[in-house]
VOGU-873377 format. One record per residue: residue in one letter; x, y, z of N, C-alpha, C, CB in turn. Coordinates in steps of 0.02 Angstrom, whole numbers, plus 50000, padded with zeros to 5 digits. Glycine has a CB too. Example, Ala and Ser with C-alpha at 12.3 -4.5 7.8 and 13.67 -1.06 7.14 Angstrom:
2
a506604971650390506154977550390506604983550390505654977650452
s506424988850354506844994750357506455000250394507044997050286
END
This chain:
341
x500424994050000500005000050000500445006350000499535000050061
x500895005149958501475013749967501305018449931502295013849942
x500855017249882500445021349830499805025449846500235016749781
x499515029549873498835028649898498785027349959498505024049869
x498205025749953498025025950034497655019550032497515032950068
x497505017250107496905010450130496705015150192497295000150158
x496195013750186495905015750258495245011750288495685023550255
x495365011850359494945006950421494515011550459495495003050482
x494055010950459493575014050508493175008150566492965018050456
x492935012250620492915006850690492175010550715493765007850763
x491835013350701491435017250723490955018150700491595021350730
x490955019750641490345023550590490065018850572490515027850525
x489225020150570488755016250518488395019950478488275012050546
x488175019450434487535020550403486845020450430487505016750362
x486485023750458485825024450501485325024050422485755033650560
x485355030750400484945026850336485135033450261483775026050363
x484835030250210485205031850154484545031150112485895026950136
x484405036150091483725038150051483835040049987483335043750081
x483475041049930483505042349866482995048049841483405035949834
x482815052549793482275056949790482545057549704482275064649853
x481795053149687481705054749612481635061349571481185051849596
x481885064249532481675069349477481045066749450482205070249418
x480235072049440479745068849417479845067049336479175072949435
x480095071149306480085071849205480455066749174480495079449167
x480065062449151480615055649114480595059749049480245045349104
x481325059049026481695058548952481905052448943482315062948939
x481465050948897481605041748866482465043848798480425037348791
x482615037948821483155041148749482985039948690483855038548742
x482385037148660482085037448587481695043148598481655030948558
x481595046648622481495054648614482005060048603481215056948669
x482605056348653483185062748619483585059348546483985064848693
x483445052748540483225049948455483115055948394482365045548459
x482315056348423482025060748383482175067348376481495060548395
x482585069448434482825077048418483325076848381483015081548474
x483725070948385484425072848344484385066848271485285071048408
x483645066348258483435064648181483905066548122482765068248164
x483845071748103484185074448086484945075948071483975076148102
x485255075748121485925076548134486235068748136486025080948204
x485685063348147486075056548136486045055848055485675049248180
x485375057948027485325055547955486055059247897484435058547927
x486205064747932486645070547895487495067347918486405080347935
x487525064347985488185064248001488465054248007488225069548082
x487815052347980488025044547966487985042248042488895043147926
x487705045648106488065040848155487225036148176488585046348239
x487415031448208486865025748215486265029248261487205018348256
x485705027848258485455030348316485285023848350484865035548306
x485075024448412484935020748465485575020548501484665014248447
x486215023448510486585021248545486495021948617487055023148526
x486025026548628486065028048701485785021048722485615035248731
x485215018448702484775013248713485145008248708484225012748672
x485165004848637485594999048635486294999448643485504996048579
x486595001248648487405001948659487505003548740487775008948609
x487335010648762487395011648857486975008748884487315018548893
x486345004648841485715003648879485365006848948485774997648891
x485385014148919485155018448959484185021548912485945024848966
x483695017948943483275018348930482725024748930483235014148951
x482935027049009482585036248992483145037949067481255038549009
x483225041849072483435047849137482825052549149484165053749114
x482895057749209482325059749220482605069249221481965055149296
x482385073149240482495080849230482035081349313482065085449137
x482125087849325481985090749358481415095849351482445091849371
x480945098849381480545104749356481145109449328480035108549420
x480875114849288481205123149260481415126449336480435129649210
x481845129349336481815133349408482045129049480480995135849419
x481875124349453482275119649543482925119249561482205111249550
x483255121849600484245123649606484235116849605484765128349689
x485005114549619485165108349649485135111049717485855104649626
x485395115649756485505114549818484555113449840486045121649855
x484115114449814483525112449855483365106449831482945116949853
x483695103549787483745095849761483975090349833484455095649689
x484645094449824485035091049889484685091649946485715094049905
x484325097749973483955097750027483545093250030483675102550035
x483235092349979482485086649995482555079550006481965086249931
x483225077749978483465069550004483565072750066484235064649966
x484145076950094484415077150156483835077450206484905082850161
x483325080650192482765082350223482385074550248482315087450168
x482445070050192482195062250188482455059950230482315057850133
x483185060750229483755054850255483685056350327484645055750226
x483605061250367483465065650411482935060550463483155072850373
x482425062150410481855057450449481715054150446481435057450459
x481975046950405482165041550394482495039950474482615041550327
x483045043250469483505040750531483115041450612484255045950530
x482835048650609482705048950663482915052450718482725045050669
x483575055350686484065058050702483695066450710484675056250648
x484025069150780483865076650785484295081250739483965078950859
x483925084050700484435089650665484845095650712483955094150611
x484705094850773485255098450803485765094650819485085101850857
x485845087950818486375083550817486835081750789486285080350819
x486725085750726487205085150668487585087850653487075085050625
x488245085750672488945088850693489485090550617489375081950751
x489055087950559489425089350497488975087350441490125085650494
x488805091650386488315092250317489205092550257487555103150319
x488975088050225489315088850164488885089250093489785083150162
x489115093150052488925092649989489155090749944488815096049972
x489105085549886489475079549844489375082949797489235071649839
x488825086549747488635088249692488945089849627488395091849706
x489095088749593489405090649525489095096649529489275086249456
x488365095349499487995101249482488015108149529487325098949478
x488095112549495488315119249536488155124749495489105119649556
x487705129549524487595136449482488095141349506486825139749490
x488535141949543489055144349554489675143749579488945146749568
x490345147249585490815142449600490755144549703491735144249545
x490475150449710490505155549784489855157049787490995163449786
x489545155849843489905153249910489655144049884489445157550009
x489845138549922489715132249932489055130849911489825130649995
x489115125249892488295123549886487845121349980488275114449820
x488535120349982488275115950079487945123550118489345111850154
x488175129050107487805134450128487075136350131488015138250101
x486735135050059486425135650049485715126950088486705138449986
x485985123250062485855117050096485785115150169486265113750079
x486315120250199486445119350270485775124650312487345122150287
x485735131250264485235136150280484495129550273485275144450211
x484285130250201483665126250187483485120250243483785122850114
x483985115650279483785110850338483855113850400484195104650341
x483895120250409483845123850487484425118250527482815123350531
x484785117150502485415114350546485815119850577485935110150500
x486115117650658486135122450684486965124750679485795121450748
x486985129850720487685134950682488355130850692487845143950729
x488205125950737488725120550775488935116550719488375115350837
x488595113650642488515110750620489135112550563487895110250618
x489815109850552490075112350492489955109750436490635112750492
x490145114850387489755112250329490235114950261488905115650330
x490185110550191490675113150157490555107450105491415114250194
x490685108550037490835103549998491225099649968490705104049976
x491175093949937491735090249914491645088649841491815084049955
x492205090549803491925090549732492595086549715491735098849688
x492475081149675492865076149644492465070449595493215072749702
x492165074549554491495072749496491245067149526491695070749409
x490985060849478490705056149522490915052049571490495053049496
x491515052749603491675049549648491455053649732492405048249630
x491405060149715491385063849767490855061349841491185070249734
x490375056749835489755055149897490245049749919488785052149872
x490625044249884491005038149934491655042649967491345029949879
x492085047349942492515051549983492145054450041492815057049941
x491675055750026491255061050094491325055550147490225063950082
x490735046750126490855044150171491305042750213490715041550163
x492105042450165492625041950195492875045250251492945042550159
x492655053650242492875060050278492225058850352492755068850214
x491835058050326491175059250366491355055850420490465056850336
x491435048750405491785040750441492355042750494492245034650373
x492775045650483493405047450503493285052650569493825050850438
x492825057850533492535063250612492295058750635491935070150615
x491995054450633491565049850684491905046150706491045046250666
x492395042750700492835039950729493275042950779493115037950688
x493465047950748494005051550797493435057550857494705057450730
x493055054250874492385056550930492445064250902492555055451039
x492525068050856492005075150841491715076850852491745077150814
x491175071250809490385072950804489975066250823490165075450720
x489495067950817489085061650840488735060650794488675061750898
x488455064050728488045062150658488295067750605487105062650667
x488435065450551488525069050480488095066150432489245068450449
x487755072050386487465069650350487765073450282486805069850370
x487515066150242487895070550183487205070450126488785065650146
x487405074150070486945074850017487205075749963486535079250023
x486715073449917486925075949841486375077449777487385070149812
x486365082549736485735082549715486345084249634485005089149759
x485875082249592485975081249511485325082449479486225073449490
x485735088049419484995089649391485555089949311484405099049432
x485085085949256485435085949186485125090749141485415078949151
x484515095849154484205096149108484315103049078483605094249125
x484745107049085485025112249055485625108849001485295117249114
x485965106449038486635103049003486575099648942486945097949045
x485955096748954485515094148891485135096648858485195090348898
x484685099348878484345105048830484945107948772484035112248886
x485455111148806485955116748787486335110548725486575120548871
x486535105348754486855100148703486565098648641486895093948732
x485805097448664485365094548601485525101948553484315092448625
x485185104448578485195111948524485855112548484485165120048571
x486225110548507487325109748486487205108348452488025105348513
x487065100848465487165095748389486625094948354487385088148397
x486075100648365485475102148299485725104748253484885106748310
x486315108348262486555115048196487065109848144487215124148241
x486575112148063486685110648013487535109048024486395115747966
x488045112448050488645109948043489015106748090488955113748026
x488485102548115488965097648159489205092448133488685094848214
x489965088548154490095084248127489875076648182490805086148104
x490025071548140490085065248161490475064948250490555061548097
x491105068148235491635068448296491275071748349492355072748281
x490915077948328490685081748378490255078948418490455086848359
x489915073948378489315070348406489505064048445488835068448349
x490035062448430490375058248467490565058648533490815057348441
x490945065048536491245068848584490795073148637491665072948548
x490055073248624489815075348701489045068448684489515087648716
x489175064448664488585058648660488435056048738488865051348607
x489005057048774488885054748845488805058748876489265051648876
x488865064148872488305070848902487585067448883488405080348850
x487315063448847486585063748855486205057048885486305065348784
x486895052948925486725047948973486655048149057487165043848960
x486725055749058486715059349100486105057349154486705065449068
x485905059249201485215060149232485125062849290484905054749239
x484635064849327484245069049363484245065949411483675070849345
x484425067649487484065063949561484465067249604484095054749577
x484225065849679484625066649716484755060949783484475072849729
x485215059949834485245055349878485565057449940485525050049851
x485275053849986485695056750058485655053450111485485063150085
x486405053150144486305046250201486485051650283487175037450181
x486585047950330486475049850380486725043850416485855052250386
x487355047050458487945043150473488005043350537488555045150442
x487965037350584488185040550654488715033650711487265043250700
x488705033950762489105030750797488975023450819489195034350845
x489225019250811488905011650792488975012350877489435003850731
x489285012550916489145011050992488535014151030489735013251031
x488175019150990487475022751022487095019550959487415033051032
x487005015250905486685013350864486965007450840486575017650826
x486785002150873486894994350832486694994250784486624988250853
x486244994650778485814993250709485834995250653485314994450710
x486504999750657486785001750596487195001450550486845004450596
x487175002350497487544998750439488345001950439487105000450360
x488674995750473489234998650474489894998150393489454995150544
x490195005450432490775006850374491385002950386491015014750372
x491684997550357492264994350372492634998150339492344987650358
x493135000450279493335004350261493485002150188493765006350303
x493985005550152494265003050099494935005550071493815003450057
x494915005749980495715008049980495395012449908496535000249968
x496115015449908495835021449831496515023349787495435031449864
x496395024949721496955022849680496635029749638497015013649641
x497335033949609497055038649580497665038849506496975045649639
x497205039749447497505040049378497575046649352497105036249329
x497805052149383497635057449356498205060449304497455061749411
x498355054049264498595055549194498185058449175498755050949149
x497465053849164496985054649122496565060149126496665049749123
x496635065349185496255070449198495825074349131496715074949233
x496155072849066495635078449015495135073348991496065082948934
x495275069548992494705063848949493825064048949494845056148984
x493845069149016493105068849023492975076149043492825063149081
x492915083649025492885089149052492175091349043493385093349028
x492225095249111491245096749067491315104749101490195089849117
x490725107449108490375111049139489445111949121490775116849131
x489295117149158488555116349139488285117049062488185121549177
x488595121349030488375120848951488805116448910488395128048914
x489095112148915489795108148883490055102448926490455113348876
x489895094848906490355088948922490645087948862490025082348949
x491375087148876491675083348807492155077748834492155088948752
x491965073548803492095065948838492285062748787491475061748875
x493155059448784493405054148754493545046748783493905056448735
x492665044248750492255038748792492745033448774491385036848767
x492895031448716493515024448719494005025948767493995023048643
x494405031148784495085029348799494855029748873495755034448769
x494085033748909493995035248975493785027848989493465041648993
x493395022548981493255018648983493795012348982492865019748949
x494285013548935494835007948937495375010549026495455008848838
x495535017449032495805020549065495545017749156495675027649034
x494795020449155494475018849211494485008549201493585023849210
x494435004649168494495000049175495124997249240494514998849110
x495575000349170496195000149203496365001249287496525004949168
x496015005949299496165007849365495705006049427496235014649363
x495105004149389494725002049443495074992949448493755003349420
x495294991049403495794983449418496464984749463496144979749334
x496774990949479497194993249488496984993149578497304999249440
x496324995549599496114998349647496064989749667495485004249640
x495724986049623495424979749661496114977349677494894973949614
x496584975049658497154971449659497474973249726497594972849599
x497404981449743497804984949786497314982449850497904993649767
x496714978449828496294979949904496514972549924495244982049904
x496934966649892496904959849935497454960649966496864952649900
x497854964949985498624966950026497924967050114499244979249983
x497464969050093497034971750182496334968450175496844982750197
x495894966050100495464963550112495044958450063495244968050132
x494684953750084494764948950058494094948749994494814943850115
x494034955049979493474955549931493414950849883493474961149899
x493814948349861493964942149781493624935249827495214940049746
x493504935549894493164927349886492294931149878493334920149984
x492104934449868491254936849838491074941749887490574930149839
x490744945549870490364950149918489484948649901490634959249901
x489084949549960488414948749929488264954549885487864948049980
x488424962649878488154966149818488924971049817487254970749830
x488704971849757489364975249722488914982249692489824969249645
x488964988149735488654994949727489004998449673488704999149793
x489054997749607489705000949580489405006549534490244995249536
x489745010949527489385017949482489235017349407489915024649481
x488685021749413487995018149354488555021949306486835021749355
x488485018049255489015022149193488425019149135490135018149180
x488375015049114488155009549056488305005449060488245009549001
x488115000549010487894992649017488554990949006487304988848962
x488874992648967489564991348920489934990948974489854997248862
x490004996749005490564997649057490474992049115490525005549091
x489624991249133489734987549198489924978849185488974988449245
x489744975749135489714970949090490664969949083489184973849015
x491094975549046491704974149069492314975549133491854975549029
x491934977949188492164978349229491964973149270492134983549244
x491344968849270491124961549307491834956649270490084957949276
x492004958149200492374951549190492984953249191492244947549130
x493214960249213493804962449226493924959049291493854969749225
x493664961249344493674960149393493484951749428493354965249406
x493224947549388492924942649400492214943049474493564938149410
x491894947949454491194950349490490684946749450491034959249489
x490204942349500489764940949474489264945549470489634936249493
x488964947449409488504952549378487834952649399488464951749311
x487714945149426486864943549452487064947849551486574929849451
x487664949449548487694951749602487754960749624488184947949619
x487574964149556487554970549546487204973949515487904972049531
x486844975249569486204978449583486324984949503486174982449687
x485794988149455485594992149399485334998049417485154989049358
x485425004649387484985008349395485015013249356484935009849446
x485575013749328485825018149265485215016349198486775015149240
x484855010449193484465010149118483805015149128484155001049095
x483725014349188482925021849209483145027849223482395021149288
x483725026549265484085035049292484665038549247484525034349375
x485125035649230485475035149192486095035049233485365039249145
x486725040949223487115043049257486935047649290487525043949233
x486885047049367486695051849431487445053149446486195048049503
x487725053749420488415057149452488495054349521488385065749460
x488805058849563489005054949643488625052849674489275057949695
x487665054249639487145051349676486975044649679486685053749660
x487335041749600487075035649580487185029249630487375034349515
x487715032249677487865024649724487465023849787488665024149753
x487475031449787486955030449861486045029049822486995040749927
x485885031149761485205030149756485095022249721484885036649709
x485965020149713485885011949715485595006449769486505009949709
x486055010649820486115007749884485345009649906486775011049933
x485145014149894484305015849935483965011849916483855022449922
x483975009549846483655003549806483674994249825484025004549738
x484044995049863484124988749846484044986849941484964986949792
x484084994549984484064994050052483544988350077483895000950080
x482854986150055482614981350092482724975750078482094981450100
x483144972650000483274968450010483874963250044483134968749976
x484334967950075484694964350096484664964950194485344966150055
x485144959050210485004957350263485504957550329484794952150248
x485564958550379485784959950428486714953550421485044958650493
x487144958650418487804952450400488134952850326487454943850402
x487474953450282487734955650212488214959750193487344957950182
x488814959150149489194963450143489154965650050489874960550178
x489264974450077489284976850014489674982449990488734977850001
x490014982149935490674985049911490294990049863491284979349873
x490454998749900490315003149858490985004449816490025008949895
x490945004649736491395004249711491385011749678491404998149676
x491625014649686491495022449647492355024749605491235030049728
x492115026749578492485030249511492245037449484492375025249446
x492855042449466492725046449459493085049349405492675048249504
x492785053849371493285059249313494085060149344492885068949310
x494575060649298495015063749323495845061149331494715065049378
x495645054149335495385048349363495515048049425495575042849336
x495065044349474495145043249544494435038449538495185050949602
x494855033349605494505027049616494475024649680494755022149581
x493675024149718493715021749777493305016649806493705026049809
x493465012049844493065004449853492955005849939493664995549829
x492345004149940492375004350013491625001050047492505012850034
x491704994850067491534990550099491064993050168492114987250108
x490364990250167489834991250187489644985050226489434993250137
x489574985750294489014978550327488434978350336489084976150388
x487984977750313487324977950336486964974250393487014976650287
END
């Protein structure tokens, strides 16, 4: 482990971890039909979003809804889910990609909207989709080292400017083939938000504890995927062979401390597409009937997608079960980190 880091946590669980749908489905044979046109003129196939990412619709948000009141309304869930007093909450993080500005934080605004009290620090963590399993990491760690006694974290994702603004791109008579290539995964994008609520396994048995994990970072590859709100441009072969690479890099580095390769019961790993999860099960030798979907309705939720995995799949598993949040992010950076239920 001289590369990176491993890290152990002794303390922290998961109390509970909620999800909050965007109402507006965008099927992707509708954004088909917008870019009619621009497939018939530039030769490229249509259906790829469908048959190729097998990403079936993502969802939008109303006109006018921030993310930070996105993020509020899971946090607001996760909140009373747990049970937990919001004056108890010794740390709010914000995961979000999505951001209408760079000043002040999005957690400001988030931290105001849940009347959390002034005791409560608050601040965000931005490291594209990997950013909600780092929080847990950070979150885990105050709780360990007796801080605080509950952190909650949040994350809200909204695609539907980024897309709107894209489709209209590659409507104009002179787009090429490449261009269309080059932000096509801008439109696998999707809408939601998620939020867990973390506290001290010795005042709460019953909670889903954090064992820890390890994290491996490629940041050769840092341009391969750049975005902002009007513009993703994404070089999907080499990000995909790249993140392969490193998420095998991450697994390899985790049997030096843990014994993930004899099976885990669910493998939480970030919604990308079918393609990707399909070669990262046989990269890794992960059985696939053991990883849980959610990217073909939601699509890509950015740092939300693991926790609104994990909200999904929360009643079916069972007290003992172990489960490996596997997250990956732009940039590259890669982090695994092991869940008991």
């Amino acid at each position: 482990m001289s590369a990176n880091h491993v890290f152990t946590h002794h303390n922290a669980g998961i109390i509970s971890v909620t999800a909050t749908e965007a109402p507006d489905v965008i099927t992707s044979a509708w954004i088909d039909e917008q870019l009619a046109d621009t497939y018939a003129r530039t030769g490229v196939r249509p259906g790829l979003l469908r048959d190729l990412a097998g990403i079936v619709e993502r969802r939008w948000w109303p006109e006018g809804m921030t993310f930070a009141e996105q993020a509020a309304t899971a946090g607001s869930a996760a909140l009373e889910a747990s049970g937990v007093d919001p004056g108890r909450v010794g740390l709010m993080i914000s995961t979000s990609v999505s951001r209408h500005h760079l000043e002040p934080s999005m957690a400001c605004a988030i931290h105001h909207a849940l009347r959390l009290p002034s005791s409560c620090a608050n601040f965000d963590i931005a490291n594209a989709c990997l950013a909600f399993v780092n929080a847990i990491h950070v979150a885990s760690t105050a709780i360990d080292a007796g801080d605080i006694e509950y952190a909650l974290i949040v994350d809200g994702e909204g695609s539907r400017h980024t897309q709107e603004v894209t489709l209209e791109r590659l409507r104009r008579p002179d787009v090429t083939a490449e261009q269309v290539s080059a932000e096509i995964a801008t439109l696998t994008l999707g809408s939601g938000a998620a939020a867990m609520v973390l506290g001290k396994l010795d005042a709460h048995p019953d909670a889903h504890r954090i064992v820890g994990g390890v994290s491996r970072a490629a940041t050769e590859h840092h341009d391969l995927c750049v975005g902002d709100l009007e513009r993703m441009r994404t070089d999907t072969g080499r990000l995909l062979d790249a993140g392969l690479d490193l998420a095998e890099a991450c697994w390899k580095a985790s049997a030096e401390r843990w014994d993930w390769s004899l099976g885990m019961d669910r493998y939480v790993v970030h919604q990308i597409s079918q393609v990707h999860t399909r070669l990262m099960c046989e990269r890794l030798g992960i059985d696939p009937t053991r990883v849980p979907l959610t990217f073909p309705y939601y699509g890509n939720v950015g740092p939300a997608s693991i926790p609104i995995t994990l909200a999904s799949i929360a009643d079916e598993l069972t007290a003992g079960d172990r489960v490996l949040c596997m997250g990956i992010g732009s940039g590259l950076n890669a982090s695994f980190t092991e869940v008991v239920w």
